[in-house]
C-alpha positions in Angstrom: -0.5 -5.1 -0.6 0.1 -2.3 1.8 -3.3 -1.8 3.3 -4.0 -5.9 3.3 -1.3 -6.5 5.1 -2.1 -3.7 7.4 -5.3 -4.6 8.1 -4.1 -8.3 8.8 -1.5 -7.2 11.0 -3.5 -4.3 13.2 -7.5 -5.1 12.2 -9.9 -2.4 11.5 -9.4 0.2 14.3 -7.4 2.4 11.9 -8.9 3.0 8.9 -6.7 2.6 6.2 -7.2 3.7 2.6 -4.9 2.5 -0.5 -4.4 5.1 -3.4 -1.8 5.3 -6.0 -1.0 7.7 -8.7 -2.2 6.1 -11.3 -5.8 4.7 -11.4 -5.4 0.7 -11.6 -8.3 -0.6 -10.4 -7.4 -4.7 -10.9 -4.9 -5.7 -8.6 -1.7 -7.9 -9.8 -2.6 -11.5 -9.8 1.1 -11.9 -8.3 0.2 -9.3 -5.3 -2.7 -11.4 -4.8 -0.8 -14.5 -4.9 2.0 -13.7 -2.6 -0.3 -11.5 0.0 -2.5 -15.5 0.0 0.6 -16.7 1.3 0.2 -14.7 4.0 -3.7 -14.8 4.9 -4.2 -11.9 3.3 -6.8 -11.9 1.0 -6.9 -9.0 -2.1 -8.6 -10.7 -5.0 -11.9 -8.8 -4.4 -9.8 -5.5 -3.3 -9.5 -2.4 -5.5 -7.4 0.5 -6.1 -7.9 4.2 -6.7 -6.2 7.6 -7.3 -5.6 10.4 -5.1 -8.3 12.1 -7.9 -10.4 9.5 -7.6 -10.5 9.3 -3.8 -11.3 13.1 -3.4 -14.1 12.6 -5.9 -16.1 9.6 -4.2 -15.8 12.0 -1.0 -12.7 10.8 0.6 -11.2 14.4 2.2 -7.7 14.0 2.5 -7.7 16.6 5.7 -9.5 13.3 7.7 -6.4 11.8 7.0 -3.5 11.6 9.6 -0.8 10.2 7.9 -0.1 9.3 4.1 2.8 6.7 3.7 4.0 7.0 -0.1 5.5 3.3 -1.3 7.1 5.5 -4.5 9.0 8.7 -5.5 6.4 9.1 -7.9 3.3 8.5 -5.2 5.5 10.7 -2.6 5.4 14.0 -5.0 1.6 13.6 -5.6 1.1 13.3 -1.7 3.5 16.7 -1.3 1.1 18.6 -3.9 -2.1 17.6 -2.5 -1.5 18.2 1.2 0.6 20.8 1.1 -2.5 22.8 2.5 -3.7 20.3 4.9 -1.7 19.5 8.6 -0.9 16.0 7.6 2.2 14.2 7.6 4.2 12.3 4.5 6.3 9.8 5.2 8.5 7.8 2.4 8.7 4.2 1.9 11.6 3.2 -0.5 9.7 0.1 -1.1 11.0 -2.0 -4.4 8.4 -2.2 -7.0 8.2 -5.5 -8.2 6.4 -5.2 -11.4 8.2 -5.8 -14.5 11.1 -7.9 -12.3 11.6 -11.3 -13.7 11.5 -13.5 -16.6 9.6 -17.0 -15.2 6.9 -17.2 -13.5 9.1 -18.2 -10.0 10.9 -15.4 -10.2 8.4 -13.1 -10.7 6.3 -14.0 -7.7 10.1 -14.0 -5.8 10.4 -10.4 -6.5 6.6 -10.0 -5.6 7.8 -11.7 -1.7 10.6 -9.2 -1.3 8.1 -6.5 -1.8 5.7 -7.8 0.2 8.5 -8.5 3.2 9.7 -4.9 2.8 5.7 -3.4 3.6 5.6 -5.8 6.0 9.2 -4.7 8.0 8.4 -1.0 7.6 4.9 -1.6 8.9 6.5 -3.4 12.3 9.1 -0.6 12.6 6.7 1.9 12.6 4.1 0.4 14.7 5.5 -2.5 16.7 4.2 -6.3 16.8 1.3 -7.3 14.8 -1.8 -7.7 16.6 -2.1 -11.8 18.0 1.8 -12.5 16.9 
């Protein structure tokens, strides 16, 4: 959701890479339905690992900034850069997966999520682009 919503809110001129800990290449049909919502569009989109990103060639040195959306993601970013001048920054971002019983209130806890990238990503870098 992160980087979609980026991307929506800011364009290309940054470019913007989402990894997680684990590797879960299909995204969550909720994330996809709440990001539509939106106008963001992540039913073609997939994910990768930090692993996976360093082995299609991805150097996380290019990198300026990694934004960690979990504890979890947060202490894999710390191991892997901890050679590299590059800056961490925590999200506590909820994690909406599991939350719910119906179908409504699934996708309700899937919103919140979504709102919470979306108010971090204005605090840290102002107005979306054409708002």
């Amino acid at each position: 959701m992160a980087e979609g919503i980026m991307k929506k809110f800011y364009g290309t001129d940054t470019y913007v890479q989402s990894v997680g800990v684990m590797n879960d290449l299909e995204i969550d049909g909720f994330s996809i339905a709440v990001c539509q919502e939106i106008g963001v569009e992540l039913s073609r989109h997939r994910s990768r690992s930090f692993d996976e990103m360093e082995q299609w060639g991805d150097d996380l040195s290019s990198f300026d900034l990694i934004i960690a959306l979990s504890p979890a993601s947060q202490r894999r970013a710390l191991e892997l850069t901890r050679f590299f001048h590059l800056d961490v920054e925590y999200w506590p971002i909820m994690d909406p997966t599991g939350l719910g019983e119906t179908r409504e209130t699934k996708l309700n806890a899937y919103r919140q999520t979504r709102d919470q990238i979306a108010e971090q990503l204005i605090a840290r870098w102002g107005t979306p682009q054409g708002d």
